[in-house]
N, C-alpha and C positions, 0 to 999 in steps of 0.2 A: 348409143349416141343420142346425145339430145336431139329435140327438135331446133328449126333455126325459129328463133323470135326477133321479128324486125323492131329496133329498138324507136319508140317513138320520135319523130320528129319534125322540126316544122322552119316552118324560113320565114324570115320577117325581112319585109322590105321598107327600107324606114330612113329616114336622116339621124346622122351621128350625134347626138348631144355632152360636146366637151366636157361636161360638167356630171356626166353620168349617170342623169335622175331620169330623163327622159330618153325618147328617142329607140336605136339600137339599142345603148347602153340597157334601159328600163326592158327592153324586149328580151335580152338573153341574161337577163340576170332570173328576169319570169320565168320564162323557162328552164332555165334551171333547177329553179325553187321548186318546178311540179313537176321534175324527174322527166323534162324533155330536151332532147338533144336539139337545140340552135344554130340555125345557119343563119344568115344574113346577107343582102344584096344591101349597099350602101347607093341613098339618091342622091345626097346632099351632105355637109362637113354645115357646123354650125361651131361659129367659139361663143359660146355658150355659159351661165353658171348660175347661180339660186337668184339672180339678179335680175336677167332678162336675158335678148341674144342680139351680142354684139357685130355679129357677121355671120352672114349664107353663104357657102361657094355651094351651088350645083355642080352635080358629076355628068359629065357629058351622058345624054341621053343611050347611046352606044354600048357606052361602058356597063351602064345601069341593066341592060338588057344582056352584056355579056355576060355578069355575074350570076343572073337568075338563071341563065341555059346553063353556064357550069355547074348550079348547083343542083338544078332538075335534070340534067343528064345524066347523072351517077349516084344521085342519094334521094332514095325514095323517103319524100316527103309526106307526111301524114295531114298538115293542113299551111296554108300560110297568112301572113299578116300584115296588111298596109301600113303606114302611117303617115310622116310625111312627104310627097311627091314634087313637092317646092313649084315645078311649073309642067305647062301644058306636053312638051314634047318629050319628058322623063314618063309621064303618065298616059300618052301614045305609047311608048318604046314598051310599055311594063304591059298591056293588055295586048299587045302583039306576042310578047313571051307567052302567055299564057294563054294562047288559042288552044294549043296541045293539052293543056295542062286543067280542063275544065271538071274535071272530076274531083280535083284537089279542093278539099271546103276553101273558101276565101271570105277571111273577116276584115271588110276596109274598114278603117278607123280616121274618118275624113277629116283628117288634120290641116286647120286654115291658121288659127292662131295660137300660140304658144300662151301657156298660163298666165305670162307676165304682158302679154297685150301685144307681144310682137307679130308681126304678119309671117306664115310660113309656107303659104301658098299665093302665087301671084294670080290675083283678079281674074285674069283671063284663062284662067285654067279651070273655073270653077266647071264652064258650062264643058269640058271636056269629061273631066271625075263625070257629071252627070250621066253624060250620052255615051263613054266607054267603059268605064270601072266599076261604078251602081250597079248595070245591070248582073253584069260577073257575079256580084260578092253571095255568098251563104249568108252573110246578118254583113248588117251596115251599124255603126255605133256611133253615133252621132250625141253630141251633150245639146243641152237646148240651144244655145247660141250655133252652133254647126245645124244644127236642124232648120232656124230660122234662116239663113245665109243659104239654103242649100235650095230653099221653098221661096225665099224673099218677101219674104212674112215679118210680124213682132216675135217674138220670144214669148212658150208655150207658159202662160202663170199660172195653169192646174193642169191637172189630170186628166180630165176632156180634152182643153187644148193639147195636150202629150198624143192623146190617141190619134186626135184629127191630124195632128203632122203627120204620125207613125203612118198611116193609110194615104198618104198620098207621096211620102217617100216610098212606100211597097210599090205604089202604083210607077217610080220610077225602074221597077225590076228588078229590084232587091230579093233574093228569098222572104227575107226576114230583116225588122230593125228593132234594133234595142235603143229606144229613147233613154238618155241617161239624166238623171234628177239631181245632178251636182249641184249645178248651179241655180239652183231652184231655193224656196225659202221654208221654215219652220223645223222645226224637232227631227222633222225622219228626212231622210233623202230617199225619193221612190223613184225606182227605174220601170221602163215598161219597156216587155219583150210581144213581138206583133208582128204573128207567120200570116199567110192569108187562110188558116182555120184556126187560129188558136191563139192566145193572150193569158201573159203571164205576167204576174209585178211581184219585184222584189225590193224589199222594203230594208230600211237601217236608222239605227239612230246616228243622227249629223253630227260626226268630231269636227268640235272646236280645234284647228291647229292649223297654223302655219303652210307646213308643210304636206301641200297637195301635189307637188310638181310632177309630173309625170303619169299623174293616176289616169288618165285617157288610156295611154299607153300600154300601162300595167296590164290595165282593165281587159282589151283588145287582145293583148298577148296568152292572158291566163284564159280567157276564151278558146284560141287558137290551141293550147295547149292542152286543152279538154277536148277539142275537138281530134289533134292527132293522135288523143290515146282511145280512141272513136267512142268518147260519151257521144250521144245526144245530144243536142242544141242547149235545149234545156237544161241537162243535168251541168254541160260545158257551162254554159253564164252563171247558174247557180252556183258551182266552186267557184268562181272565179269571181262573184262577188262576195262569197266568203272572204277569200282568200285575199282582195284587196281591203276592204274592213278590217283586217287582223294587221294588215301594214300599214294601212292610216293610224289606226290604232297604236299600236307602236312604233309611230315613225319620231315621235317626241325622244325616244329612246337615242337614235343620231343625233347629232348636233353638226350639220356640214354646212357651209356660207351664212353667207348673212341674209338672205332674204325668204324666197319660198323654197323651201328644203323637197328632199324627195322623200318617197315612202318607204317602210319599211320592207326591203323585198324576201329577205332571207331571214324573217321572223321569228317562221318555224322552228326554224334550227338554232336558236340561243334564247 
């Protein structure tokens, strides 16, 4: 008789993106792709598409918190993953779920604005993610516009400025933040990773293309999903920014809407 192997898996807690590039949709398609099993707690329904977001419905706070217990009550979880929390009392409801559950890695992925400029967390929720959720999370992964927002700062325009944020979101109780270089300028796009003993940059060359939508997302998920198949922190963001590189990379390959497209998630495989 074999032995039992618990099959990787991990839960993302995140709003629906209609349009499938973002959101859930982007979180379980990621896992997929890196051979982990997806569960999902839905906060928020968006009609959504390559365009921008046409409408938010928030899922009653309640609700949001029933799905996480049903799905940590009977399926053991290997890591899980924030993304967006839409407002203050869905993001109370999700760090009360998870008082039991503090052993489980947790990568927030502080999602305020959607790619296309729309807002996806209400103002006054900001200063809650702060003082309830930061503290929780295994890495916090914030792009430099979330990082400024988050500190009430400018936006970091080098790699000093990168670390200075990273050190004083840690100081918000973060294990670890991964500052991310997206929206940063020249040739490479540099992330930096920032535990309170250790620092790490990962480097890439900047694809020209359209279609970025979702890559926050992506990015957060393939993390998480390194995480539930227990790499290290580090070796987890390392795949995982492979692995989103390989879908910007080919994401020219799709052709879906008219505006900012998603990435390629299923690369690999065609």
């Amino acid at each position: 008789m074999s032995a039992y192997i618990q099959t990787p898996t991990a839960l993302t807690i995140a709003g629906s993106d209609s349009g499938g590039g973002a959101g859930i949709q982007a979180d379980l398609k990621t896992f997929a792709a890196l051979g982990v099993y997806g569960c999902s707690a839905i906060t928020s329904l968006t009609a959504q598409n390559t365009l921008g977001v046409q409408g938010v419905l928030a899922i009653e706070p309640d609700f949001v918190q029933a799905q996480i217990q049903s799905v940590l009550s009977d399926i053991q979880v290997g890591a899980i993953k924030t993304g967006m929390l839409a407002n203050a009392d869905i993001i109370f409801a999700i760090t009360e779920s998870l008082i039991e559950h503090s052993h489980i890695p947790l990568v927030v992925d502080p999602v305020m604005v959607a790619t296309s400029g729309d807002r996806l967390l209400a103002e006054d929720a900001i200063h809650l993610l702060i003082e309830k959720l930061i503290p929780r999370a295994t890495l916090l992964t914030p792009n430099l516009l979330e990082a400024a927002a988050l500190l009430n700062q400018s936006v970091a325009k080098n790699l000093t400025q990168m670390k200075q944020q990273a050190e004083q979101l840690l100081e918000l109780g973060a294990q670890a933040v991964l500052m991310k270089g997206g929206h940063g300028k020249g040739e490479t796009a540099t992330d930096l990773l920032l535990t309170t003993t250790e620092e790490f940059l990962f480097s890439a060359p900047r694809i020209a293309t359209k279609n970025t939508h979702g890559t926050g997302c992506t990015l957060a998920s393939a993390i998480a999903a390194g995480l539930a198949k227990n790499l290290s922190l580090n070796e987890a963001v390392s795949q995982a920014k492979d692995y989103l590189q390989g879908a910007i990379l080919r994401s020219n390959e799709l052709n879906i809407g008219k505006g900012s497209g998603p990435v390629h998630h299923f690369h690999k495989f065609y």
